[in-house]
C-alpha positions as CSV (number, residue, x, y, z in Angstrom):
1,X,16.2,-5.0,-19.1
2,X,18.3,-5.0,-16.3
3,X,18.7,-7.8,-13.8
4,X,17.6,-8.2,-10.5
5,X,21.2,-7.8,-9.0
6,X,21.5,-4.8,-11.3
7,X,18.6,-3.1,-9.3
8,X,18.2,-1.8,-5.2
9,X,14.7,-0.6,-5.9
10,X,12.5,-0.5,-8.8
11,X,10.1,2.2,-9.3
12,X,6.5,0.5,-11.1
13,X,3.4,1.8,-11.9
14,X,0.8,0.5,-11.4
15,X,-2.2,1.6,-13.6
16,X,-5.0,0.1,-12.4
17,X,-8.7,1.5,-10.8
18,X,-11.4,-1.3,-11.4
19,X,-10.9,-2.5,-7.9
20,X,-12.8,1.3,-6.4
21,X,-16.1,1.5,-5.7
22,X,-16.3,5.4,-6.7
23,X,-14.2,8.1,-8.8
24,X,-11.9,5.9,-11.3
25,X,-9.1,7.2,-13.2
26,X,-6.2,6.6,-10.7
27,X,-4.9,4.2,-13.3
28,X,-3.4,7.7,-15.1
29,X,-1.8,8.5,-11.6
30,X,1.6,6.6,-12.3
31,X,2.4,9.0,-15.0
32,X,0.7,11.9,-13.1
33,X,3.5,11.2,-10.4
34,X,6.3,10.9,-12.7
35,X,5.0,14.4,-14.6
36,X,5.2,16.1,-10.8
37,X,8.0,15.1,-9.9
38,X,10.2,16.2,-12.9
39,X,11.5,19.9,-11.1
40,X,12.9,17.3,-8.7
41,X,17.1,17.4,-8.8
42,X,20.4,18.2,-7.3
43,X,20.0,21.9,-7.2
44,X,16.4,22.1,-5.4
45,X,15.0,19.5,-2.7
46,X,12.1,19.6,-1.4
47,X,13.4,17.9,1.5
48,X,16.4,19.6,3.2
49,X,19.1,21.4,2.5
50,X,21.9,19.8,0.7
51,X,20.1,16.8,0.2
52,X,20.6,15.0,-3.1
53,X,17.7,12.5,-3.7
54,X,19.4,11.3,-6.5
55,X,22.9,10.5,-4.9
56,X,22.3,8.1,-2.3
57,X,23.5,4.3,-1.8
58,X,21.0,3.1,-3.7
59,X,20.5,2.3,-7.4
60,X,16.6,3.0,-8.3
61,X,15.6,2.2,-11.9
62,X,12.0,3.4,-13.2
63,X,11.2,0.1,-15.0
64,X,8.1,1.7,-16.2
65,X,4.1,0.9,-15.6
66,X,3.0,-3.0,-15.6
67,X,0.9,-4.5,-18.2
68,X,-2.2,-4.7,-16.4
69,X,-5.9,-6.2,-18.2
70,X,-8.4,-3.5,-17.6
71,X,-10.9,-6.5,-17.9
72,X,-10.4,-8.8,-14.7
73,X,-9.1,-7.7,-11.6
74,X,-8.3,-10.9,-10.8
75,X,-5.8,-11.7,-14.0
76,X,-4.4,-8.3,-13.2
77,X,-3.4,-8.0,-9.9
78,X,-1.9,-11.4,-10.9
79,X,0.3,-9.7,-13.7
80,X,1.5,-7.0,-11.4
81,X,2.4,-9.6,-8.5
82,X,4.0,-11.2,-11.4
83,X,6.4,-8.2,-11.9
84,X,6.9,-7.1,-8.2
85,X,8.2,-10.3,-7.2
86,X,11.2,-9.8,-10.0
87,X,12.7,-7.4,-7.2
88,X,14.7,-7.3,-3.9
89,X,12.8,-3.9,-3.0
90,X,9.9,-1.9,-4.5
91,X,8.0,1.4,-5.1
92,X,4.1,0.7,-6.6
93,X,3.0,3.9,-7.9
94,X,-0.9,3.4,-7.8
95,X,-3.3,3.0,-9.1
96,X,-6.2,2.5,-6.5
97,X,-5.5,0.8,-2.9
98,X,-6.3,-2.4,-4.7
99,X,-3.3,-2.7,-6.0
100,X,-1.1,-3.1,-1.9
101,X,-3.0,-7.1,-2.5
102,X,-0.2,-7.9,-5.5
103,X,2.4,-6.1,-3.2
104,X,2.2,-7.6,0.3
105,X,2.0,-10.7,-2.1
106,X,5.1,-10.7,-3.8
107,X,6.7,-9.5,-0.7
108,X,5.5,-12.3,1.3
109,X,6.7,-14.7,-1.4
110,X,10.2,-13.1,-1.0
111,X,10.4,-12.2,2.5
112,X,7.3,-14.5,4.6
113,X,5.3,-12.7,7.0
114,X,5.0,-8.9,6.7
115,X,4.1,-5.9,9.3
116,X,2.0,-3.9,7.2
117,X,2.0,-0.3,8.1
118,X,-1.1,1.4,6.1
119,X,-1.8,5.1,6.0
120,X,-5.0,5.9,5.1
121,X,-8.5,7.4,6.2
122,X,-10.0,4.2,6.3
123,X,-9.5,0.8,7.3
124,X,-9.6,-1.8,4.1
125,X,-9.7,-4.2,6.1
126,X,-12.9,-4.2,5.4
127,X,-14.9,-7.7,5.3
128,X,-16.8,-7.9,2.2
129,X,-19.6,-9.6,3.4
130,X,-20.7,-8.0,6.2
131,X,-20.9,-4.4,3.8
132,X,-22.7,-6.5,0.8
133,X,-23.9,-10.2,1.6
134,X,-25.0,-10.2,-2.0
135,X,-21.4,-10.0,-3.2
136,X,-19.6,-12.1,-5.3
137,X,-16.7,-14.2,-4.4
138,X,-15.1,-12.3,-6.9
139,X,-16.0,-9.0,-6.6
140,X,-15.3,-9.2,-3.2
141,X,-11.5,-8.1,-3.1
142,X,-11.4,-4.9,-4.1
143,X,-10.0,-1.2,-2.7
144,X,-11.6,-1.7,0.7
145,X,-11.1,-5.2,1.6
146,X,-7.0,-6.0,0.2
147,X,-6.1,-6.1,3.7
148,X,-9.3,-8.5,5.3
149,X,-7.9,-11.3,2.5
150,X,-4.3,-10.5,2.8
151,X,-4.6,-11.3,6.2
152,X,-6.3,-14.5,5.7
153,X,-3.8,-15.9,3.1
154,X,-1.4,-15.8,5.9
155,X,0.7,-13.0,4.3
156,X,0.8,-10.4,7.3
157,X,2.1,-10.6,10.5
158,X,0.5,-9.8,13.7
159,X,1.4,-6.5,14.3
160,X,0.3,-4.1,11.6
161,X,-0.9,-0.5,12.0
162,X,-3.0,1.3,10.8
163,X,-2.1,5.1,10.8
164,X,-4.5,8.4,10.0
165,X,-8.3,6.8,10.0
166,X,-10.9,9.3,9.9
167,X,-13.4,7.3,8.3
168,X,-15.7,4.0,8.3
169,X,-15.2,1.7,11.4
170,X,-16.7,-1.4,11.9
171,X,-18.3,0.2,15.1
172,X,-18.9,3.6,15.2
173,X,-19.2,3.6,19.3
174,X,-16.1,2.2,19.4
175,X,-13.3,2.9,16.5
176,X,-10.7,0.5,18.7
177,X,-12.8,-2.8,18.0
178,X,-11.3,-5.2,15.2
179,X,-14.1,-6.9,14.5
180,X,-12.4,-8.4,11.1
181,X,-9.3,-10.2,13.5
182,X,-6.9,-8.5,11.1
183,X,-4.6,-7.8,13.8
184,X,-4.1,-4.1,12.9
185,X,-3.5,-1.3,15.7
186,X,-5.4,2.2,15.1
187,X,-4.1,5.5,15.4
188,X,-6.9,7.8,14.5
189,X,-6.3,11.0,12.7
190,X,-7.2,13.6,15.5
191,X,-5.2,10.9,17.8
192,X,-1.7,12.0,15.5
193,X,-1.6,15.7,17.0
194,X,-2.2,14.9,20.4
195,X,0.3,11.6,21.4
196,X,3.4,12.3,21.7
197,X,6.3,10.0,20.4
198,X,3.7,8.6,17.7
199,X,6.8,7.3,15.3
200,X,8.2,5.1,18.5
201,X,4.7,3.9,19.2
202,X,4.3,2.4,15.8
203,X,7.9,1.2,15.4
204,X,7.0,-0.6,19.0
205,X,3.5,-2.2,17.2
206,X,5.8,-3.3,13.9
207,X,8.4,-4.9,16.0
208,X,11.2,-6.3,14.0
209,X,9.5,-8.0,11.4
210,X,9.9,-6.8,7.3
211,X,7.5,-4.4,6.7
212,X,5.7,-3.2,3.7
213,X,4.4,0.2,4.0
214,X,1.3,1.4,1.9
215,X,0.1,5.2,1.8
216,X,-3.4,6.2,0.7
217,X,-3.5,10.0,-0.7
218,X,-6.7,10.6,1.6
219,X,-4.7,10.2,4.5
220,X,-2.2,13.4,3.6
């Protein structure tokens, strides 16, 4: 095992979907990623030109998927905080959205107070009792409502956006309204082809705080 000095960014996998309400089997997407991305090299890029992903100033290790418990969601976010923290920098391979709770975490244990810049269709800032009353204290983190309790564990900053929604607001007339006090900016989907110098507006929202960046496959 290498160290952490040994290390610029570790790649981790994070196999875990009991946290979604609908459609598991993200838990297999770690290795689904790692199987797509193997006609990656020097020779073809899908970036640019004469880029080399691999020859760059930083050393990235694939340390493999976390040991997660497929039997509390609790325990396991726990496990996979557990391993994040062990590193300067990160990449979480997911796994559903559930999983950004362990993440802002263990970067908020290394670095304070992050900007959280989430790209997704939907908000998950979502607060848990005003979509299900019923719900159990315990049931009630899960993939739609990571952000509503990171937030209130004091582990995100102020000035967090949220990029690409196209789906459930807390108010319907108006998409703008917080109504959770999560202290997240909204760019909606059909707002990203019509304002111009989008990238400057949220760099202005994140200010100069760390920031951990999450990306939700619904928002591509």
């Amino acid at each position: 095992m290498m160290s952490e000095l040994e290390v610029d960014i570790a790649i981790l996998g994070a196999p875990f979907d009991t946290g979604i309400s609908y459609k598991p089997g993200s838990r297999f997407g770690p290795d689904a990623i790692r199987q797509g991305t193997r006609k990656y090299s020097a020779v073809f890029s899908p970036y640019k030109e004469g880029f080399n992903p691999w020859n760059s100033w930083a050393k990235i290790v694939d340390c493999g998927n976390v040991t997660m418990t497929p039997v509390d969601n609790r325990v396991a976010l726990d496990q996979l905080t557990g391993r994040k923290g062990k590193y300067p920098r990160f990449l979480a391979l997911g796994g559903d959205h559930t999983v950004t709770y362990s993440g802002i975490r263990a970067a908020f244990e290394k670095y304070g107070k992050v900007s959280v810049l989430h790209f997704d269709a939907h908000l998950d800032t979502v607060d848990p009792y005003y979509m299900n009353p019923n719900v159990t204290d315990y049931a009630a983190l899960n993939h739609g409502t990571y952000l509503y309790w990171a937030h209130r564990k004091g582990w995100t900053a102020e000035n967090n956006s949220h990029a690409g929604l196209r789906g459930w607001y807390e108010d319907r007339g108006d998409p703008t309204r917080d109504y959770t006090e999560s202290k997240f900016s909204k760019i909606m989907a059909r707002d990203i082809d019509k304002i111009d110098g989008i990238i400057e507006k949220i760099k202005k929202q994140l200010g100069d705080c760390p920031v951990y960046i999450s990306f939700d496959i619904d928002a591509s």
